[in-house]
C-alpha positions in Angstrom: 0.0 0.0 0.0 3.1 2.3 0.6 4.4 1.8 -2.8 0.8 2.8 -4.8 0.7 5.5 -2.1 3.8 6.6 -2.9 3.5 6.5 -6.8 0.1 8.4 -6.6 1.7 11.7 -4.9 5.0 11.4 -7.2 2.2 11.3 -9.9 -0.1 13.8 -8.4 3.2 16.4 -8.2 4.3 15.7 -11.5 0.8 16.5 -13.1 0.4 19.4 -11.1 3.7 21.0 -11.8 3.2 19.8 -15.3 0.0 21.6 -15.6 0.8 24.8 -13.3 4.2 24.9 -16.2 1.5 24.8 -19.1 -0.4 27.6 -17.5 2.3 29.7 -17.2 3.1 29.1 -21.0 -0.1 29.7 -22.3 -0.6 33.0 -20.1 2.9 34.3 -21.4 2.0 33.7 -25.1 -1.1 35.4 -24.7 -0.1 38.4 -22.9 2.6 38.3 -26.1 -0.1 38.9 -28.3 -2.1 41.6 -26.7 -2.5 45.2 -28.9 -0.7 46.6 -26.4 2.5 44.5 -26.5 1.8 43.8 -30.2 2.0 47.6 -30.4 5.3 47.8 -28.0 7.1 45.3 -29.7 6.0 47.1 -33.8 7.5 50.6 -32.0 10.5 49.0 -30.6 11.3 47.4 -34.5 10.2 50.5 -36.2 13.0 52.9 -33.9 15.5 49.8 -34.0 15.0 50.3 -37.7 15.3 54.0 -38.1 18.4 53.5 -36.3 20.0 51.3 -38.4 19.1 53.4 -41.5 20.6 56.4 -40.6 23.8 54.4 -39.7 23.5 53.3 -42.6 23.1 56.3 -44.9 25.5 57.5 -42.9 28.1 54.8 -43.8 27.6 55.9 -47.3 27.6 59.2 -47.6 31.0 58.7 -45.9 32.6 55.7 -48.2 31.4 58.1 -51.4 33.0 61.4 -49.5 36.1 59.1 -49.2 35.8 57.8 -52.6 34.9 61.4 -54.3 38.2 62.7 -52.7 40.1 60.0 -54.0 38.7 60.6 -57.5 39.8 64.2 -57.3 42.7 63.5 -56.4 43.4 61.1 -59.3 41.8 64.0 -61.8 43.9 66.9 -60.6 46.3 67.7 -62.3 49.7 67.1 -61.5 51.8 70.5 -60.8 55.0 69.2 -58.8 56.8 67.9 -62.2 60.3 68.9 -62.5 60.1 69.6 -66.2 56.6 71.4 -66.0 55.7 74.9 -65.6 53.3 75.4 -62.2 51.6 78.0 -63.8 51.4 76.3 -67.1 48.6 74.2 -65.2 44.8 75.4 -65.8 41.7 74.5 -63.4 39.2 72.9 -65.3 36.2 73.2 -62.8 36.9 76.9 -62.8 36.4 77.2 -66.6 33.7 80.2 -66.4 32.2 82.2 -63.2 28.9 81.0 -64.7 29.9 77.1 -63.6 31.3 78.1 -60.8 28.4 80.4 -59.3 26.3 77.3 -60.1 28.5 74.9 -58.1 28.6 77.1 -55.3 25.0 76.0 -53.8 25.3 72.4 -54.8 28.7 70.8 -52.8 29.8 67.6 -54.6 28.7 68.7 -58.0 31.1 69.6 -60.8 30.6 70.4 -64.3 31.7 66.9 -65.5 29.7 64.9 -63.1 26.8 62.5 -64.0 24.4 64.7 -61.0 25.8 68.5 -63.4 
């Protein structure tokens, strides 16, 4: 009588925890799904996003500033040779004041550029 005794409490504690564990589970999915967490979680992903996009734009605008200087520098023209005249060398972005009263309110535009 001991033993079924003592298998019908082990079993009784089991399928009470069991069931109390369940509960819990059930209850924390569905308070997962309520508007307002539902709501909480869309706000938290939508800044979390926003975030990540201006790090990103960020990151670019900086790799093309990076990569625009090192363009320039490769179009300039060179004005330290030793058999060359310094003055001899002529700006080509300053070809007229009208080009370059139209650069002046547009940075990162130049005559020969795809964006004029």
């Amino acid at each position: 009588m001991a033993k079924r005794a003592f298998w019908f409490t082990t079993g009784a504690t089991a399928g009470f925890g069991g069931a109390m564990w369940i509960r819990r589970q059930v209850l924390r999915t569905v308070r997962r799904y309520t508007p307002e967490q539902v709501q909480a979680d869309v706000s938290t992903s939508v800044r979390r996003l926003g975030t990540d996009l201006r790090e990103a734009v960020t990151t670019g605008r900086t790799a093309m500033a990076d990569r625009e200087a090192e363009l320039r520098s490769e179009l300039e023209p060179d004005t330290g040779t030793a058999g060359g005249d310094a003055t001899a060398a002529t700006d080509v972005t300053a070809a007229t004041p009208a080009t370059a009263a139209g650069r002046a309110g547009r940075p990162g535009r130049t005559p020969t550029s795809p964006l004029g």
